[in-house]
Backbone as numpy.savetxt, mean C-alpha at the origin, in Angstrom:
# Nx Ny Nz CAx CAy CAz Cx Cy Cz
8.93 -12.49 1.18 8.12 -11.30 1.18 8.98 -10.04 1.18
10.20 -10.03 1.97 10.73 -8.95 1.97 11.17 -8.50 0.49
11.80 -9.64 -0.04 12.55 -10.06 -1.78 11.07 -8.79 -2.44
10.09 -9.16 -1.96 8.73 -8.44 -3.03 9.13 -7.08 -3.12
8.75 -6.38 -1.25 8.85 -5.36 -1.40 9.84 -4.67 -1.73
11.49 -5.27 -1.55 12.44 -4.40 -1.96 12.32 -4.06 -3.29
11.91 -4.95 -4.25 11.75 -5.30 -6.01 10.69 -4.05 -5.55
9.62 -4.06 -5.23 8.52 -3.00 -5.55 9.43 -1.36 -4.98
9.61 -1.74 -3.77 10.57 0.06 -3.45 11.56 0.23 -4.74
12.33 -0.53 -5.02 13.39 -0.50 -6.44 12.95 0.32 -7.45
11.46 -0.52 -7.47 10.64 -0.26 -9.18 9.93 1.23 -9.06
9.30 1.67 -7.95 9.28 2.40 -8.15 9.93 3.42 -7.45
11.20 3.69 -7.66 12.02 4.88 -8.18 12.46 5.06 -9.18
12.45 3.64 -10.45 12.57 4.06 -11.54 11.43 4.35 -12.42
10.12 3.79 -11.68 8.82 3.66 -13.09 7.92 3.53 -11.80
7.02 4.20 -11.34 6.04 4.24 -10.75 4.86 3.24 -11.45
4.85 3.43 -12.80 3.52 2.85 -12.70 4.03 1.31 -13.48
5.15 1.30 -13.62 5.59 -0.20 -13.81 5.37 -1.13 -12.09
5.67 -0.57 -11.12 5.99 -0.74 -9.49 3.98 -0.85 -8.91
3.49 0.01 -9.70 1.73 0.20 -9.17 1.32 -1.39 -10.05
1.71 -1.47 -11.31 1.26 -2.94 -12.25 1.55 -3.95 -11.07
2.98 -3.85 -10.59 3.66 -4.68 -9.39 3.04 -5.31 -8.79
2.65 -4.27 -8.18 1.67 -4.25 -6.63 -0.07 -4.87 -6.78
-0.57 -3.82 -7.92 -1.95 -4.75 -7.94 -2.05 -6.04 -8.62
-0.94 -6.45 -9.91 -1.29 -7.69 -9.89 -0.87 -8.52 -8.70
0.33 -8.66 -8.23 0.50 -9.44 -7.06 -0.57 -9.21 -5.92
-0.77 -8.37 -5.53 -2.05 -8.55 -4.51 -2.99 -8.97 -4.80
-3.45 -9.14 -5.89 -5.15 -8.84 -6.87 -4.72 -10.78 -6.79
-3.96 -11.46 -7.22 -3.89 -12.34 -7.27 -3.73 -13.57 -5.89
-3.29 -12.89 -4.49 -3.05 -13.59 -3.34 -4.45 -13.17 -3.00
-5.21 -12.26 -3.18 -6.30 -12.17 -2.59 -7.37 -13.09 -3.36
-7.65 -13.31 -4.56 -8.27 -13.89 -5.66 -8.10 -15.25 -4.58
-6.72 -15.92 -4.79 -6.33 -17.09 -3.84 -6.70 -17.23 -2.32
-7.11 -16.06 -1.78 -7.46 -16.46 -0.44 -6.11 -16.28 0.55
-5.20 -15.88 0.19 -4.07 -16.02 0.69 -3.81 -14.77 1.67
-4.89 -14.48 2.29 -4.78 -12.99 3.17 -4.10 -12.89 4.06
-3.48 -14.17 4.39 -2.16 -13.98 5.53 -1.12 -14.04 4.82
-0.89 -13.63 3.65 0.36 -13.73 3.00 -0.09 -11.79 2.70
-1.05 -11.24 2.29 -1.11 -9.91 2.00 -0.63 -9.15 3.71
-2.00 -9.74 4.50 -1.46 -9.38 5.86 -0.09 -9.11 6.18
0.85 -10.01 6.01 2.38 -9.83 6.26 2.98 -8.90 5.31
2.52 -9.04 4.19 3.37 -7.72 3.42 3.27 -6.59 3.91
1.39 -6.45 4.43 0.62 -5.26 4.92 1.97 -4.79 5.90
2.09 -5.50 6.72 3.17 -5.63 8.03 3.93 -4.97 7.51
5.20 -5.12 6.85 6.23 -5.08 5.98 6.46 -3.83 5.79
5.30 -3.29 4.94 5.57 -2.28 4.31 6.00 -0.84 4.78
6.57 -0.59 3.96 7.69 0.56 4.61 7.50 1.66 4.03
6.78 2.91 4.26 6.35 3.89 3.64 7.57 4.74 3.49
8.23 4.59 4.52 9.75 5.30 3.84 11.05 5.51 2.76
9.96 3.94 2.05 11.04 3.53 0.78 10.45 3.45 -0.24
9.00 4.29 0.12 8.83 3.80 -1.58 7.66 5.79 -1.75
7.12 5.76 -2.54 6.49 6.74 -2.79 4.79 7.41 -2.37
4.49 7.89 -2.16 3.30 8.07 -1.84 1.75 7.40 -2.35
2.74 7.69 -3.41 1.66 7.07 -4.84 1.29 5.46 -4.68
2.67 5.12 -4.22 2.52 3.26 -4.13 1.79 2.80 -2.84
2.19 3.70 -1.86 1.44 3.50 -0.52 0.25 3.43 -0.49
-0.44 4.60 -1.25 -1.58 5.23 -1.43 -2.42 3.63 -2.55
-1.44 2.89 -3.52 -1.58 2.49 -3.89 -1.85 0.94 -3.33
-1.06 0.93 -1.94 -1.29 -0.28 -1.41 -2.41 -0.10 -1.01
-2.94 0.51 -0.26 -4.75 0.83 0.08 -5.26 0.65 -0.73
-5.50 0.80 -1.73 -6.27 0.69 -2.75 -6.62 -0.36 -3.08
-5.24 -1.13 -3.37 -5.67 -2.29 -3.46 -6.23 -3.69 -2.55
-6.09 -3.15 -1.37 -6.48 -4.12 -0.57 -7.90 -3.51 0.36
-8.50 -2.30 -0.07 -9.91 -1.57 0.11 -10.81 -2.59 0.45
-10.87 -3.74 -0.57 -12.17 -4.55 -0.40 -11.87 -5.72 0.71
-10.87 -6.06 0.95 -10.13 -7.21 1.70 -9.86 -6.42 3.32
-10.07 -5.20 3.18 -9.84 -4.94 4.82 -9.92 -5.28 6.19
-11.47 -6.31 5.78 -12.20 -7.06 7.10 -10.88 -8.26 7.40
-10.46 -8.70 6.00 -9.94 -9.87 6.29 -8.28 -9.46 6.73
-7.66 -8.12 6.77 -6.22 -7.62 6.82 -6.08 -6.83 7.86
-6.07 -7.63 9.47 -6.03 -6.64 10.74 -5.01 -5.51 10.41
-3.67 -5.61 9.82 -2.40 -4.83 9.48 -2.95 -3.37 9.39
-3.35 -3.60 8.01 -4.32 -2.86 7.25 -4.62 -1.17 7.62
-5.23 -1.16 9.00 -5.34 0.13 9.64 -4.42 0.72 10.07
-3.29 0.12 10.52 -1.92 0.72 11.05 -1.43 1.54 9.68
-1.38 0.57 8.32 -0.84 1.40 7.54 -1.40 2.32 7.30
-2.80 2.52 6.91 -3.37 3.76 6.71 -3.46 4.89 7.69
-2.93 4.51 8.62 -2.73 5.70 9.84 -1.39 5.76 9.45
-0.31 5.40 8.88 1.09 5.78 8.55 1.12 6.57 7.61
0.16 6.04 6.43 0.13 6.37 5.11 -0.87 8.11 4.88
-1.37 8.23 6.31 -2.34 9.04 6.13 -1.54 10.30 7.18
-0.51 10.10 8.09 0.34 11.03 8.31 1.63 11.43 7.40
1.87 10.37 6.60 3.21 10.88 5.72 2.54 11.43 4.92
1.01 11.29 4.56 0.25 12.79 3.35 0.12 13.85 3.62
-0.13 13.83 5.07 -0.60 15.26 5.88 0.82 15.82 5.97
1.73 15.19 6.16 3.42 15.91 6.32 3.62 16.26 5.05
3.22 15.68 3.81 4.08 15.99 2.23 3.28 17.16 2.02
1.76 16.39 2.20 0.72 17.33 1.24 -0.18 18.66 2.32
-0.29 18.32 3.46 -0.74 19.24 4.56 -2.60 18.73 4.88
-2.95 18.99 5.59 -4.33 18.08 6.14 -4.86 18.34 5.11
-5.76 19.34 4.79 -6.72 18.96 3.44 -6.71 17.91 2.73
-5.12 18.45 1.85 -5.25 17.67 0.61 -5.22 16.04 0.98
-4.50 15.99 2.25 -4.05 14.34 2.89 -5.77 13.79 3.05
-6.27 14.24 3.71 -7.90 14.10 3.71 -8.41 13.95 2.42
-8.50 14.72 1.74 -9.07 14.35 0.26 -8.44 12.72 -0.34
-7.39 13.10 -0.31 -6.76 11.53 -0.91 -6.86 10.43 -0.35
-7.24 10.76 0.54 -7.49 8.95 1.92 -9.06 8.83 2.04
-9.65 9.65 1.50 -10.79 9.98 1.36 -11.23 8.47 1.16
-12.04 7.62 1.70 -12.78 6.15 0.85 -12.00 4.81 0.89
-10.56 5.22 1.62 -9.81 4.24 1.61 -9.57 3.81 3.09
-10.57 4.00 3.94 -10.03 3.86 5.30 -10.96 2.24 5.43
């Protein structure tokens, strides 16, 4: 799991939306499988400090519908939802987390 996310922090600093393809097919597919303790642990994992806003923002996204089943889940979006309010300032951080909690 770690092997994933370093490949995904990697990818996107060179290609964001090569690194976002990354992320939702691999999740879109462990979740399809049932495999929510394998998303759960990435959930864990993930390191908002190494990768971009966009991908973070992007990990929510993709795991929106699977939340009941990803205790992790809320921690990140309370990480993911102060490193917006620090980049972007409350509003705009609010607007963008907007639906993803």
């Amino acid at each position: 799991m770690e092997n994933f996310l370093n490949k995904l922090y990697s990818l996107d600093r060179l290609d964001k939306d090569r690194a976002l393809d990354l992320l939702f097919e691999t999740m879109d597919e462990f979740m399809w499988d049932g495999r929510f303790d394998v998303v759960d642990k990435l959930l864990q994992g993930f390191d908002i400090n190494k990768c971009s806003l966009t991908l973070a923002v992007g990990m929510l996204s993709i795991t929106l519908a699977a939340k009941d089943e990803l205790p992790s889940r809320a921690a990140l979006w309370d990480a993911v939802y102060l490193a917006a309010k620090k980049k972007k300032g409350r509003r705009r951080a609010t607007e963008m987390m907007k639906g993803l909690k």
